[in-house]
ChimeraX commands (.cxc) that place a marker at each C-alpha (Angstrom):
marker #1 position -9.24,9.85,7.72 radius 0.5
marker #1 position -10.50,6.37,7.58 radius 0.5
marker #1 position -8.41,3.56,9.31 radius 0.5
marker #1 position -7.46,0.16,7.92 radius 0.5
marker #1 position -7.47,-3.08,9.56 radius 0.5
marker #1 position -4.29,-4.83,7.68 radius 0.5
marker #1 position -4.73,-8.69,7.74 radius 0.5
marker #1 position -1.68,-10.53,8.17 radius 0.5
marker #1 position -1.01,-11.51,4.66 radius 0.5
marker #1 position -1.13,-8.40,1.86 radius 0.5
marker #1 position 0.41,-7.71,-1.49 radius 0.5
marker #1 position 1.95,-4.97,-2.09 radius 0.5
marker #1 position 2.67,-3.78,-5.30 radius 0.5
marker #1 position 3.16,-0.60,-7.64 radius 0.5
marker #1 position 0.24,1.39,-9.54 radius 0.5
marker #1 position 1.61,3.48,-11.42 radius 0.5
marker #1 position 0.50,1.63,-14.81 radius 0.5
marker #1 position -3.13,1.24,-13.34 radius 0.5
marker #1 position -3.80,4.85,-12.05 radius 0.5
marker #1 position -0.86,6.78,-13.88 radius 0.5
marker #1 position 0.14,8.65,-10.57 radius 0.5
marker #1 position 3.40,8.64,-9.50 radius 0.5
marker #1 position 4.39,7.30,-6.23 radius 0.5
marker #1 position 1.60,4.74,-6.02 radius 0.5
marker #1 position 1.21,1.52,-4.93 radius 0.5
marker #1 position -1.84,-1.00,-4.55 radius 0.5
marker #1 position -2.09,-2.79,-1.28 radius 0.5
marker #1 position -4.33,-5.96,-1.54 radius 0.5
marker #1 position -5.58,-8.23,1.07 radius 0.5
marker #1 position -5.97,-12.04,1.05 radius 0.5
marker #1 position -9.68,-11.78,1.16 radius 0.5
marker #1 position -9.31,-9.41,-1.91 radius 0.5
marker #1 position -9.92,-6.57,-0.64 radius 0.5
marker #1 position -7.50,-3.73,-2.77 radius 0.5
marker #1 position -6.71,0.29,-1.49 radius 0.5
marker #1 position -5.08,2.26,-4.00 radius 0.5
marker #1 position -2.65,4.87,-2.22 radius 0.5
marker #1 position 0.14,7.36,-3.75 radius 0.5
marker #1 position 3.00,9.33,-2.05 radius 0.5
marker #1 position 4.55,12.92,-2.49 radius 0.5
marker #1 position 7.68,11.50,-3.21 radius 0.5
marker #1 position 9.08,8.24,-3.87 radius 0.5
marker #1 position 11.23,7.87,-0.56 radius 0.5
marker #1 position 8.31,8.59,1.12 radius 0.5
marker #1 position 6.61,5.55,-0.56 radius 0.5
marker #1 position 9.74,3.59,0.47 radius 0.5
marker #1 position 8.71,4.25,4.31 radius 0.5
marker #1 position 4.60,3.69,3.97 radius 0.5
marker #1 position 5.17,0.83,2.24 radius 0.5
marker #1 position 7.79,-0.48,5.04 radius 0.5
marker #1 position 5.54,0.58,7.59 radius 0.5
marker #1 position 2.83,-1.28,6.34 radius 0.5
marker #1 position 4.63,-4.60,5.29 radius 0.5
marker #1 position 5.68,-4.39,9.37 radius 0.5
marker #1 position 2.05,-3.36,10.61 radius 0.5
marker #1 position 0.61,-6.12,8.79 radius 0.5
marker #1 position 2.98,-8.62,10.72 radius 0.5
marker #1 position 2.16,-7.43,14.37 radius 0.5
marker link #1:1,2 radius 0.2
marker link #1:2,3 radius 0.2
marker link #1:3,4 radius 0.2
marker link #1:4,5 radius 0.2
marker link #1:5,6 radius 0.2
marker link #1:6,7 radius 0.2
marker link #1:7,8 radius 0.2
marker link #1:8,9 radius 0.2
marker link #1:9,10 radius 0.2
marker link #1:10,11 radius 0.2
marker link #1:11,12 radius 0.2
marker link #1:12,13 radius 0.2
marker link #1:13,14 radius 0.2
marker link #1:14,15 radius 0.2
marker link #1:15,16 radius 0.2
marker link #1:16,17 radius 0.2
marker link #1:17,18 radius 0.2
marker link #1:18,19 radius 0.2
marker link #1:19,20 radius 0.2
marker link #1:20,21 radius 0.2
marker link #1:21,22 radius 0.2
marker link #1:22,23 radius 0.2
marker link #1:23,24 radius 0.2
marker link #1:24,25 radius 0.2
marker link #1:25,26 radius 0.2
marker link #1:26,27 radius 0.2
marker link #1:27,28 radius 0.2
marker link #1:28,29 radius 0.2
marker link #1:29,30 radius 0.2
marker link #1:30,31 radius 0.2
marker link #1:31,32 radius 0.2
marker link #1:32,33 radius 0.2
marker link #1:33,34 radius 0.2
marker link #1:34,35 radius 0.2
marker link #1:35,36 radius 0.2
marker link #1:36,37 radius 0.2
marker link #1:37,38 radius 0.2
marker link #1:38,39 radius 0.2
marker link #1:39,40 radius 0.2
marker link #1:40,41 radius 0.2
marker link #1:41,42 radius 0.2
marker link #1:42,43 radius 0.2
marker link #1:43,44 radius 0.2
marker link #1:44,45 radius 0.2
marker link #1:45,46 radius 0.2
marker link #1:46,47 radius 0.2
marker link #1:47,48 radius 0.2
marker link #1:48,49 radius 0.2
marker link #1:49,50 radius 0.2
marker link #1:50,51 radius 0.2
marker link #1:51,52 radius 0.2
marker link #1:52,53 radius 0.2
marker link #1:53,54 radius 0.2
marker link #1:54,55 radius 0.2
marker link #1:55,56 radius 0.2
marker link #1:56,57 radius 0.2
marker link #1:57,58 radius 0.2
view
């Protein structure tokens, strides 16, 4: 597994239309820098994406 520095501001957003998986979202970085994730189930995209909007504040 590789690890991800988050920077302090990213966007967040759904992928479905772009990679036609369900459960996935796009998380891009000021310095545009985009990762492309997807979830087993949409509450458990609820908490990732939670997670990450907090991790990217600390």
């Amino acid at each position: 597994m590789t690890s991800i520095t988050l920077p302090p501001n990213i966007d967040i957003t759904d992928a479905y239309e772009e990679i036609q998986v369900l459960h996935s979202f796009r998380v891009e970085s000021a310095d545009g820098k985009t990762f492309l994730f997807y979830c087993d189930s949409e509450a458990d995209k609820e908490v990732v994406v939670e997670a990450l909007k907090v991790a990217s504040k600390a």
